[in-house]
NUVEX-551785 format. One record per residue (C-alpha): residue in three letters; x, y, z. Coordinates in Angstrom, 2 decimals, decimal comma. Example, Ala and Ser with C-alpha at 12.3 -4.5 7.8 and 13.67 -1.06 7.14 Angstrom:
NUVEX-551785
- residuo:east:north:up
- ALA:12,30:-4,50:7,80
- SER:13,67:-1,06:7,14
//
This chain:
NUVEX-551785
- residuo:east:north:up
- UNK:29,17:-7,70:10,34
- UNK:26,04:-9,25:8,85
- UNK:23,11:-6,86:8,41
- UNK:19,66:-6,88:10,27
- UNK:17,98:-8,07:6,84
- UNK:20,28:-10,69:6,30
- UNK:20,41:-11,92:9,78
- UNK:16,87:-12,13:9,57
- UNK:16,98:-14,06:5,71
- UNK:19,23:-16,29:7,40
- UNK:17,22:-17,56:10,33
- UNK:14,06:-17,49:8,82
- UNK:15,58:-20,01:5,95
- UNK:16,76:-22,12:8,89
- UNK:13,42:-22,22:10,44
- UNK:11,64:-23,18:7,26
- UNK:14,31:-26,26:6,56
- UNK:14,22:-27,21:10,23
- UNK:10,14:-27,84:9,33
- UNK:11,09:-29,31:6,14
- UNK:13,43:-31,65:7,44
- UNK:11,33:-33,22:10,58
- UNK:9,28:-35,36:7,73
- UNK:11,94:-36,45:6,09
- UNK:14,31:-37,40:8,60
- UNK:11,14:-39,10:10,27
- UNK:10,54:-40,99:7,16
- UNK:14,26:-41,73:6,45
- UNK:14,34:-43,59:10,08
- UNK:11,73:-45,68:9,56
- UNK:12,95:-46,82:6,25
- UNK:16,18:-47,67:8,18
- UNK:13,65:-49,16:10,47
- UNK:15,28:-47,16:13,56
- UNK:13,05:-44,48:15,82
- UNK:11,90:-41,35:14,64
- UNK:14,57:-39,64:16,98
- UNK:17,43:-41,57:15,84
- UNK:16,67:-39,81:12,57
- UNK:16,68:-36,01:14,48
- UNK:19,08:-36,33:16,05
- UNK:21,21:-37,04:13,15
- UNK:19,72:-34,11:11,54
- UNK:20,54:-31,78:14,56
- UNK:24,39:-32,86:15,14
- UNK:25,36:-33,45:11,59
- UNK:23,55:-30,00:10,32
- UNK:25,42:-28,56:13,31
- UNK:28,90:-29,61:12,71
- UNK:29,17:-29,27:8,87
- UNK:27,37:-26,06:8,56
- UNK:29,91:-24,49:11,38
- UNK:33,06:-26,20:9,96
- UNK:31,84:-27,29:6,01
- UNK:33,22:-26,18:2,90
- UNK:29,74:-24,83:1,30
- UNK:28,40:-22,32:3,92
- UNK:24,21:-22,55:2,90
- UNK:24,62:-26,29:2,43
- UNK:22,21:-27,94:4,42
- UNK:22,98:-31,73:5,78
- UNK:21,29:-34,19:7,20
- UNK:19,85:-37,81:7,83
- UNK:19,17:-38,91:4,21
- UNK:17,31:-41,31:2,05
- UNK:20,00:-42,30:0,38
- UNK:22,07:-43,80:3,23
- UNK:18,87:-45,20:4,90
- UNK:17,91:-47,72:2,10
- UNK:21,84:-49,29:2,78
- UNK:21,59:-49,03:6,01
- UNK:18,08:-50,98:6,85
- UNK:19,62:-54,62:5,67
- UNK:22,76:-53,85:8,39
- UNK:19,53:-53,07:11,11
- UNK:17,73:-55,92:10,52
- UNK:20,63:-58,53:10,45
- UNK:22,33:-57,11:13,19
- UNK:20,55:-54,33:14,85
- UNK:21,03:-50,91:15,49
- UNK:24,03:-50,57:17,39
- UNK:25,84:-51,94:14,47
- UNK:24,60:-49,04:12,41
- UNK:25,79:-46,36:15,17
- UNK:29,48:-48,53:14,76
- UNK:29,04:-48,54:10,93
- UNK:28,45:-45,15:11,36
- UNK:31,42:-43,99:12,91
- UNK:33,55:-46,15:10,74
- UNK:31,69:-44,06:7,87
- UNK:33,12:-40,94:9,67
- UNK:36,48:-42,34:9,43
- UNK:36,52:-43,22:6,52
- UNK:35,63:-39,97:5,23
- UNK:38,14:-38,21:7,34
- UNK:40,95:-39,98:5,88
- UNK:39,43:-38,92:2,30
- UNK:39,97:-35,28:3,74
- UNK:42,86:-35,75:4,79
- UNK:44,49:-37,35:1,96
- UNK:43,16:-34,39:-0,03
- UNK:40,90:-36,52:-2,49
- UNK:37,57:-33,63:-2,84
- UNK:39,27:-32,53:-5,71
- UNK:38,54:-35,16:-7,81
- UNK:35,03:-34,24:-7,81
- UNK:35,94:-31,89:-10,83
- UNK:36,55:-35,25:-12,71
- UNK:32,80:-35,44:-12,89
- UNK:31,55:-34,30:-16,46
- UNK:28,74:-31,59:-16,54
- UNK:26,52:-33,80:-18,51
- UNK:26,54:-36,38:-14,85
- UNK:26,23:-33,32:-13,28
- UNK:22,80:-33,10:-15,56
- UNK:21,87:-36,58:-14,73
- UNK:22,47:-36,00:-10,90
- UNK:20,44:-32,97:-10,39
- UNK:17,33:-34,68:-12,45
- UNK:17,79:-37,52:-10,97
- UNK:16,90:-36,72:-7,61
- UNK:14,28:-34,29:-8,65
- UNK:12,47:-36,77:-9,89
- UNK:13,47:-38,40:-6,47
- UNK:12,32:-35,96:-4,30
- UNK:9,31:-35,46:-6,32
- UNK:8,41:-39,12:-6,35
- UNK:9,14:-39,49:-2,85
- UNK:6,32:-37,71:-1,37
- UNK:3,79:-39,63:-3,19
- UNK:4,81:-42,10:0,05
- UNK:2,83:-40,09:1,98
- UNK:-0,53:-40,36:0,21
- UNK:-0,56:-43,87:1,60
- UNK:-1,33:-45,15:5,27
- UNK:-1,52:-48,56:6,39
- UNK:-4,01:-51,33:5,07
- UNK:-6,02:-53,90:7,07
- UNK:-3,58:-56,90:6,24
- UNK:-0,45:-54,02:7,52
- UNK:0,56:-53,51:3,74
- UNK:0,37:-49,58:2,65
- UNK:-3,03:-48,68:0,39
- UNK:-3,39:-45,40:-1,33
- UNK:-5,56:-42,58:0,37
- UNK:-9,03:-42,25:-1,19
- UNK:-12,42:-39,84:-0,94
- UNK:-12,02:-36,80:1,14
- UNK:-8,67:-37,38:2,93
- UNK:-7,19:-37,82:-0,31
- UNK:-9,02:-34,82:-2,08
- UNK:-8,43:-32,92:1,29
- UNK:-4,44:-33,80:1,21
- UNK:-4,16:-32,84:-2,74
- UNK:-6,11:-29,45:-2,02
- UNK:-3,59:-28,51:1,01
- UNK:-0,42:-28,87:-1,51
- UNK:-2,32:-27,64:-4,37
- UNK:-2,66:-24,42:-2,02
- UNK:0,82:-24,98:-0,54
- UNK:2,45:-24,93:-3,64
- UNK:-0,08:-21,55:-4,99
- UNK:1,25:-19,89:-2,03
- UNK:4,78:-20,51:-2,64
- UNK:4,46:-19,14:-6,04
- UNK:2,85:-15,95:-5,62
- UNK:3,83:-15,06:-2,66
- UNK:7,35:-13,33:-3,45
- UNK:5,27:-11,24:-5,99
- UNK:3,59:-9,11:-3,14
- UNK:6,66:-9,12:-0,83
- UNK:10,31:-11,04:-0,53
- UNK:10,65:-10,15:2,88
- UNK:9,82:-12,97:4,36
- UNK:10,64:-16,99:3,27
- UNK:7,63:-18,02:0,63
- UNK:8,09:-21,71:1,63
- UNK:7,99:-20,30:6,10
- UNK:4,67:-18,28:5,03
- UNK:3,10:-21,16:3,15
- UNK:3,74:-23,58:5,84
- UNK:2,39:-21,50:8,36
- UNK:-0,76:-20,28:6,73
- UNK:-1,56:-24,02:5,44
- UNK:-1,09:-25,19:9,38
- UNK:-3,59:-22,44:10,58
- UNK:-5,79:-22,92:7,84
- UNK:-6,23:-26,88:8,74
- UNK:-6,10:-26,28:13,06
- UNK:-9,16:-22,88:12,32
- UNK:-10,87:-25,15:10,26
- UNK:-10,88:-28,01:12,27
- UNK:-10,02:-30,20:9,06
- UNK:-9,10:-33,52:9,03
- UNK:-6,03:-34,51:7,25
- UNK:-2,71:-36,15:7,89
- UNK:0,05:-34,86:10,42
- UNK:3,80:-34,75:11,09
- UNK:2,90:-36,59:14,29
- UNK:1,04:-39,75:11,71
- UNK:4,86:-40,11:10,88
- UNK:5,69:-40,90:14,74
- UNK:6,38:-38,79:18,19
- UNK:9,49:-36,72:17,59
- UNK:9,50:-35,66:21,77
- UNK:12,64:-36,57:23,52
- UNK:15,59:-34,78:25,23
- UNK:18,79:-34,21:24,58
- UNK:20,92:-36,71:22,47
- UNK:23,76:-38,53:24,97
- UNK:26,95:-39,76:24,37
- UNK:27,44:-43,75:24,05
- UNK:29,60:-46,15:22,64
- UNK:27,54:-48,21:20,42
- UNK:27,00:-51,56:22,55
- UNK:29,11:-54,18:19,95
- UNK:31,78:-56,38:20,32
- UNK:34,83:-54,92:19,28
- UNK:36,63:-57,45:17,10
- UNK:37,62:-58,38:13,62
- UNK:33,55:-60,20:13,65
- UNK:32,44:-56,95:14,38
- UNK:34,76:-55,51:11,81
- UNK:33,85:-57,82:9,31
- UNK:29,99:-57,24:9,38
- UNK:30,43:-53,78:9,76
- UNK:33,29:-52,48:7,09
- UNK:31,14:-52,93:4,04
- UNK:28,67:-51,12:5,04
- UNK:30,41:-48,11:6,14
- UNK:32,34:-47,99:2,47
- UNK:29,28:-47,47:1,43
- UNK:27,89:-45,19:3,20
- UNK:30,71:-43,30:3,47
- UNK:31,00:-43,29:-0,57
- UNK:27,17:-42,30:-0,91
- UNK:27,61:-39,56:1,73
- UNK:30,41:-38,04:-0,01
- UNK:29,31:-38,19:-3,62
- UNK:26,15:-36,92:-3,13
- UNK:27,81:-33,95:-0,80
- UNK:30,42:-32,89:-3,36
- UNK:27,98:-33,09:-6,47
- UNK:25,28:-31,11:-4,08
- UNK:28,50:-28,53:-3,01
- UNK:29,05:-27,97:-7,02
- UNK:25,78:-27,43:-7,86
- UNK:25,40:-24,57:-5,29
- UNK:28,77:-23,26:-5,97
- UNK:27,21:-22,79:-9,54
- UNK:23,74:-21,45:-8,73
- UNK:25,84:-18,92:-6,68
- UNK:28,59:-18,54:-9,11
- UNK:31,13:-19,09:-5,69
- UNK:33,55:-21,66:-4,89
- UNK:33,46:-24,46:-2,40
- UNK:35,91:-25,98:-0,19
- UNK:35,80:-29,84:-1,30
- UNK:38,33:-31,11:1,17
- UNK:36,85:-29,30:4,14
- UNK:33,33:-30,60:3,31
- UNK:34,68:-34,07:3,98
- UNK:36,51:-33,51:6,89
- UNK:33,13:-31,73:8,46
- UNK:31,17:-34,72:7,08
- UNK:33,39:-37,12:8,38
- UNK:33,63:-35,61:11,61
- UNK:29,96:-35,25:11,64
- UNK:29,16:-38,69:11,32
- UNK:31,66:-39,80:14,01
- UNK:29,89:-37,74:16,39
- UNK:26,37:-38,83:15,30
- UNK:27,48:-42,37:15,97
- UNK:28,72:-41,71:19,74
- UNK:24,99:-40,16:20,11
- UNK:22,74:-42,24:18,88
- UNK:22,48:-41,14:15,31
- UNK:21,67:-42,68:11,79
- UNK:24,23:-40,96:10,25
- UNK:23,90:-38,07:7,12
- UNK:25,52:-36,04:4,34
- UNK:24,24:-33,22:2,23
- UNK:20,40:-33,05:1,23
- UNK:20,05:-31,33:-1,84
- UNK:16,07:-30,61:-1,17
- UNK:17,05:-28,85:1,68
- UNK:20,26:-26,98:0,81
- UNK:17,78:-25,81:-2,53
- UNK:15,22:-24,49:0,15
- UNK:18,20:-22,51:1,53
- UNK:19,59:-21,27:-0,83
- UNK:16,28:-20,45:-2,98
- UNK:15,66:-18,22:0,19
- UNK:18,75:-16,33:-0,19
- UNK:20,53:-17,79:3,11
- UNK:24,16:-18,31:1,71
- UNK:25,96:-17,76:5,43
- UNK:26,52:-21,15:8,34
- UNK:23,88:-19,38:10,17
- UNK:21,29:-20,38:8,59
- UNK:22,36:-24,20:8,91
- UNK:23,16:-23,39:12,59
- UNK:19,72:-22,42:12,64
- UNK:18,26:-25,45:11,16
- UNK:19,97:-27,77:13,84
- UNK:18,91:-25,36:16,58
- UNK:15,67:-25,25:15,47
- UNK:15,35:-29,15:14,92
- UNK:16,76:-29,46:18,72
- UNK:14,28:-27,05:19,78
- UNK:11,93:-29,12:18,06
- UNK:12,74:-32,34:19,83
- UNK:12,72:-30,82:23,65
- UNK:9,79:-28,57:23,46
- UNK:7,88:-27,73:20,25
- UNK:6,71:-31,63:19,33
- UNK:3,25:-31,08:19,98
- UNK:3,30:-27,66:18,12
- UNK:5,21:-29,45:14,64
- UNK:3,88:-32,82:15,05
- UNK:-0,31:-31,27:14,13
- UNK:1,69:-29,47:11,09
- UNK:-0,08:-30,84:8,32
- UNK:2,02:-33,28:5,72
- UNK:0,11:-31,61:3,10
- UNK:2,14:-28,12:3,58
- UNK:5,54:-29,99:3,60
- UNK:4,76:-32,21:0,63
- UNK:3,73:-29,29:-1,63
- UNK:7,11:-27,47:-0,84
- UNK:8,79:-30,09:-1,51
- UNK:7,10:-30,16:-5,38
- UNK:8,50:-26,73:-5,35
- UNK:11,98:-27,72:-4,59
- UNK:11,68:-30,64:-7,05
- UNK:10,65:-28,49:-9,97
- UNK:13,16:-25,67:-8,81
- UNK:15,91:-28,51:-8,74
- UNK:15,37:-30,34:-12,14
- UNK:17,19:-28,38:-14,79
- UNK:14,40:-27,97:-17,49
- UNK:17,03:-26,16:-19,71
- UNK:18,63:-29,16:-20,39
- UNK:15,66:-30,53:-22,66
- UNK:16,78:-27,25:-25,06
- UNK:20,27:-29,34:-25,24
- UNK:18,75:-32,03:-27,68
- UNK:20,42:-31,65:-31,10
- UNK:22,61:-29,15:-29,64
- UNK:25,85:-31,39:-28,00
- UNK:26,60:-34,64:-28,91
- UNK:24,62:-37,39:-28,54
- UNK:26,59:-39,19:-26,19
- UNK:26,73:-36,45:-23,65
- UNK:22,87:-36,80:-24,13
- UNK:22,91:-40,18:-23,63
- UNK:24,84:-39,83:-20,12
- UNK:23,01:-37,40:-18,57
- UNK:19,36:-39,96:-19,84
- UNK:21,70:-42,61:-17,96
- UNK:22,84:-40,88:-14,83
- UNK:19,21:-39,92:-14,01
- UNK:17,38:-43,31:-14,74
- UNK:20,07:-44,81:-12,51
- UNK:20,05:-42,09:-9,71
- UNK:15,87:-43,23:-9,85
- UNK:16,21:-46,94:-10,08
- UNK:19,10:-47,50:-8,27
- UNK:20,78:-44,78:-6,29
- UNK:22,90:-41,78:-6,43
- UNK:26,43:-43,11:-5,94
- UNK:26,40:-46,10:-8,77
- UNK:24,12:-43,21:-11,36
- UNK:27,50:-41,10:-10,75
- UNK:30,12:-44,31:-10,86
- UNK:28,14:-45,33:-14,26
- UNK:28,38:-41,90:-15,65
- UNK:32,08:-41,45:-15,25
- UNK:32,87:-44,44:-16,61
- UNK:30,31:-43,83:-19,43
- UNK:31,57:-40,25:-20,35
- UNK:35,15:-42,15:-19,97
- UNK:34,65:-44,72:-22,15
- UNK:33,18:-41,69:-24,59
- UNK:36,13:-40,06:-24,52
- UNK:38,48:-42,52:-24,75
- UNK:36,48:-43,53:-28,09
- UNK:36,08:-40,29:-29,26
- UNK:40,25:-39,52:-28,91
- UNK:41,20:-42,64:-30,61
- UNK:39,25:-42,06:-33,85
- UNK:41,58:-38,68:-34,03
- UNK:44,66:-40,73:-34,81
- UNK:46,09:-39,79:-38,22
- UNK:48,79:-41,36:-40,01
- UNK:50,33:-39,70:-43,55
- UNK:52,93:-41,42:-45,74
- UNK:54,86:-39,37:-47,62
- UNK:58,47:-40,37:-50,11
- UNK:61,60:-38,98:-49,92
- UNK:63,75:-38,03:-52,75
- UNK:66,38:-40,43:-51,64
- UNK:64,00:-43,08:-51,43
- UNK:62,76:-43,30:-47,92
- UNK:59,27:-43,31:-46,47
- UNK:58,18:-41,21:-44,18
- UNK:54,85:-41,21:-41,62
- UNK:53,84:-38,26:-39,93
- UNK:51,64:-39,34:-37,12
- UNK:48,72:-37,00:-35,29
- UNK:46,82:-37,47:-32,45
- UNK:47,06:-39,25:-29,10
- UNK:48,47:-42,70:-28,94
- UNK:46,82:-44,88:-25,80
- UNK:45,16:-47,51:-24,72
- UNK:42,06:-46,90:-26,98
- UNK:44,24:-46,00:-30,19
- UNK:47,03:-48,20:-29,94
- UNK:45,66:-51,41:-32,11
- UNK:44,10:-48,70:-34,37
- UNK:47,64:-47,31:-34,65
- UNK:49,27:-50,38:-35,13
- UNK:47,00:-51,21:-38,42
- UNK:47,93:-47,83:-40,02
- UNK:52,08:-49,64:-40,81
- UNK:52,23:-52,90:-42,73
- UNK:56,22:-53,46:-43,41
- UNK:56,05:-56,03:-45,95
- UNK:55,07:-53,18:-48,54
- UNK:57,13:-50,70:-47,57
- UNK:60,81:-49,67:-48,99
- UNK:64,25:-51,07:-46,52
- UNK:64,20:-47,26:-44,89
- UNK:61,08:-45,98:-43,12
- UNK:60,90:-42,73:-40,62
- UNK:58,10:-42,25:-38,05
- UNK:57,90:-38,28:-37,30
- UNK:56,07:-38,69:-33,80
- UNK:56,02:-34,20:-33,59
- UNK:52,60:-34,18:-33,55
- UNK:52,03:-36,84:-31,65
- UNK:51,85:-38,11:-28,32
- UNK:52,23:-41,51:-26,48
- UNK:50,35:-41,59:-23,01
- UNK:50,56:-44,65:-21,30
- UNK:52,37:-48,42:-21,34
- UNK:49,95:-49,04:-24,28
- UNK:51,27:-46,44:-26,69
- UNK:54,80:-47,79:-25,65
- UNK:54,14:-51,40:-26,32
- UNK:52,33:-50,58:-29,53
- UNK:55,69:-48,69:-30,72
- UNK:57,75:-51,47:-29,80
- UNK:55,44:-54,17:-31,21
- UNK:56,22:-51,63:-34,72
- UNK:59,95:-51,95:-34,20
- UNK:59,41:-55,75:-33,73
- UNK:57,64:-56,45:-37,35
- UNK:60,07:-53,79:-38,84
- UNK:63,10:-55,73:-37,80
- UNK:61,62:-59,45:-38,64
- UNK:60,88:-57,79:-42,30
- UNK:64,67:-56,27:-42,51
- UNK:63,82:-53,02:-42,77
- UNK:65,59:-50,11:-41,10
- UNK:62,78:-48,07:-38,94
- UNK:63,66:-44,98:-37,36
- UNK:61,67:-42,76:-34,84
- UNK:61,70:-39,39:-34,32
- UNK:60,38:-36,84:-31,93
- UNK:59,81:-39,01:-28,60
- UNK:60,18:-37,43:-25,72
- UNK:63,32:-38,59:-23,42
- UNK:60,56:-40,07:-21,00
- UNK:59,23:-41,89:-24,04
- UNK:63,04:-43,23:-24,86
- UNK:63,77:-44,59:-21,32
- UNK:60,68:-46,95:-21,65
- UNK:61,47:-48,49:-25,10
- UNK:63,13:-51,70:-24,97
- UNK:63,01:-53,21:-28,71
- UNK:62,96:-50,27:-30,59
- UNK:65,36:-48,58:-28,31
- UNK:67,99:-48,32:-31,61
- UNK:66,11:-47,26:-33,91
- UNK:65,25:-43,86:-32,12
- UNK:66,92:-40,70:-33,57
- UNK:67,72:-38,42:-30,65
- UNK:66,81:-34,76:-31,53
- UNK:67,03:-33,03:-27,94
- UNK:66,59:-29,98:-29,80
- UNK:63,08:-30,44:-31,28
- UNK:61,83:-33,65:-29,01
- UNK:58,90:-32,92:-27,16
- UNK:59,12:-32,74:-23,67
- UNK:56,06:-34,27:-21,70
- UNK:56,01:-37,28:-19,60
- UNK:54,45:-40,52:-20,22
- UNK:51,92:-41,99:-17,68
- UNK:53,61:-46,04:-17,51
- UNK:53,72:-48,48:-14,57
- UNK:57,67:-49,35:-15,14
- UNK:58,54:-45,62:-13,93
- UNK:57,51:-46,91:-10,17
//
């Protein structure tokens, strides 16, 4: 049974999100250049479904700016009943990476892109709402704000953001973000001032979302237009879910379901596309708002969607004269609260290339967007490693009393370290009897095998007798020139397997 206390934590978190949201999903739909409502009522299905079947209970989803700048070129080529059929496909696609069980390889991500990500989109979110310190120009371009609306807007979130602050120091009953919200909103409607709305965004009235196949033809044309899109999406919405799902589960020092997250998304996004939806994943702003409140349970994200709905059929007027002031200056907050300032300590104290990534992941998550900062990283950190484990290849040479030489080899043998290998033997200088010891050593992939054989090659074209010692029996299957030379030892060969495309 949940307590009174934390019943009430919960829904008051999912009130203050629900207000936090309407902006942004707003926003997000006209950057996909769809209506206001297409945007809510993405918000309302897919922070229904995933917060009642997710992985991360206190993840918040929703429509997001991430999937909206990929989705506006689909709009205006083809309109947006293509994006409601991209966005089921999106669905689908991320279903079958549920079901296929392929979450898990979110732990392949390296902490130092898990840096990158979470700075990245701070800086995101914090650059973000400097959008809304511009309205329309004569010639229909946007022009900054200037005199008193812009001095009036900068006051409200100066005050927003004081509020937020201090609040929790006199009590922590209530949400600091809910009570700054509300006393910024009845500050600006007593005062009678003057300053930009929710409702400058666009109406967010309507009724209840209904069911509709999106009006396309269905064919391979259709198919064909729509299928890159939806890999896309689908591949944004689930990267930027599962890095937002670890970050909580570390903030809260609990553990996620990765797999069920992308069934729920998945599922989610099907739905939102049979209704009229832009589609969504996880929105880390939001889910930081949560869980900064202390609302770690899928009532509060029920709450949110409620709320949002509730919005929609019959408190628009009320949240449309909400100033953008209030929501802008908690969502500073949740930008400072997100960026990790601790990792500015880390200079000088790891390695410069783990440095280097997390610089990388965050410029790209800025310039670019989320899902090719996090491909960039991997393959970055990768490429690091890779690097890093070939320079630990070591070779000795030692004699024998009877005349024979004898290399002891050390380290990893793979793609990376093979030629590096390779260059440590030259058989024209040394005696007709040679030994490679491999005990300390292991051979990972084709790579390590060819190099070994390419050995054995230049070994037999000089006449000299090479043997090799210590491979494992996987290792032995796989050699085909040097297959002779190998001295069986079952009792002190190792016994892992080698990764190699001839075992399929």
């Amino acid at each position: 049974m949940m307590s009174p206390a934390l019943f009430r934590t919960n829904v008051l978190s999912g009130l203050t999100v629900a207000l936090a949201m309407v902006p942004e999903a707003v926003a997000f739909a006209l950057v996909a250049q769809v209506s206001p409502l297409t945007g809510l009522y993405a918000a309302f299905i897919v922070a229904l479904i995933t917060s009642l079947f997710g992985g991360r209970p206190g993840m918040i989803s929703g429509a997001a700016g991430s999937l909206a700048v990929v989705m506006v070129s689909l709009v205006v080529e083809h309109g947006a009943q293509y994006l409601f059929a991209a966005v089921v496909l999106m669905g689908v696609f991320q279903l079958l990476f549920a079901v296929f069980r392929l979450g898990k390889f979110i732990r392949m991500v390296p902490h130092p892109v898990m840096l990158g990500f979470v700075n990245g989109l701070a800086i995101v979110i914090f650059i973000a709402q400097f959008g809304h310190f511009k309205v329309a120009g004569p010639d229909g371009g946007q022009v900054w704000l200037s005199g008193m609306p812009l001095y009036t807007m900068m006051g409200l979130t100066a005050l927003t953001v004081v509020i937020i602050y201090l609040f929790p120091r006199l009590t922590k009953a209530l949400p600091a973000t809910l009570v700054a919200i509300v006393a910024v909103s009845l500050l600006t409607l007593g005062l009678g001032i003057d300053t930009r709305t929710v409702g400058d965004l666009g109406s967010i009235a309507g009724g209840l979302p209904g069911f509709s196949v999106p009006q396309v033809p269905w064919n391979l044309e259709t198919l064909r237009i729509i299928l890159p899109y939806s890999l896309i999406l689908a591949a944004i919405g689930l990267i930027e879910s599962l890095l937002t799902l670890n970050l909580i589960d570390d903030m809260t020092e609990t553990r996620g379901r990765p797999n069920k997250d992308c069934a729920a998304q998945g599922a989610a996004n099907v739905v939102t596309g049979f209704f009229g939806g832009m589609g969504g994943c996880a929105m880390i702003g939001q889910s930081m708002i949560n869980v900064g409140n202390g609302a770690l349970h899928r009532l509060s994200g029920v709450a949110t969607a409620l709320f949002l709905l509730s919005f929609i059929l019959f408190g628009s007027a009320l949240i449309e004269r909400i100033p953008l002031a209030a929501l802008i200056g908690v969502m500073f907050v949740v930008a400072e609260k997100t960026f990790e300032w601790g990792s500015f300590r880390l200079f000088g104290k790891v390695p410069r290339a783990d440095v280097l990534v997390g610089l990388l992941v965050a410029a790209v998550t800025v310039a670019v967007d989320l899902a090719a900062a996090v491909v960039v990283g991997v393959i970055v950190s990768a490429l690091v490693f890779a690097w890093e484990h070939a320079k630990q290849v070591r070779v000795s040479a030692r004699e024998t009393a009877d005349g024979r030489k004898v290399y002891d080899v050390e380290g990893t043998i793979f793609f990376a370290s093979a030629a590096g290998f390779q260059e440590q033997f030259v058989p024209r200088d040394d005696p007709d009897r040679v030994e490679i010891d491999f005990r300390n050593a292991k051979l990972m992939d084709h790579s390590a095998i060819e190099a070994v054989n390419g050995l054995a090659e230049r070994y037999q074209r000089a006449g000299k007798h090479l043997s090799l010692r210590h491979l494992s029996p996987d290792c032995t299957e796989l050699m085909d020139k040097a297959r002779r030379m190998i001295v069986v030892d079952y009792h002190e060969d190792p016994r892992y397997r080698v990764a190699d495309d001839k075992l399929a």
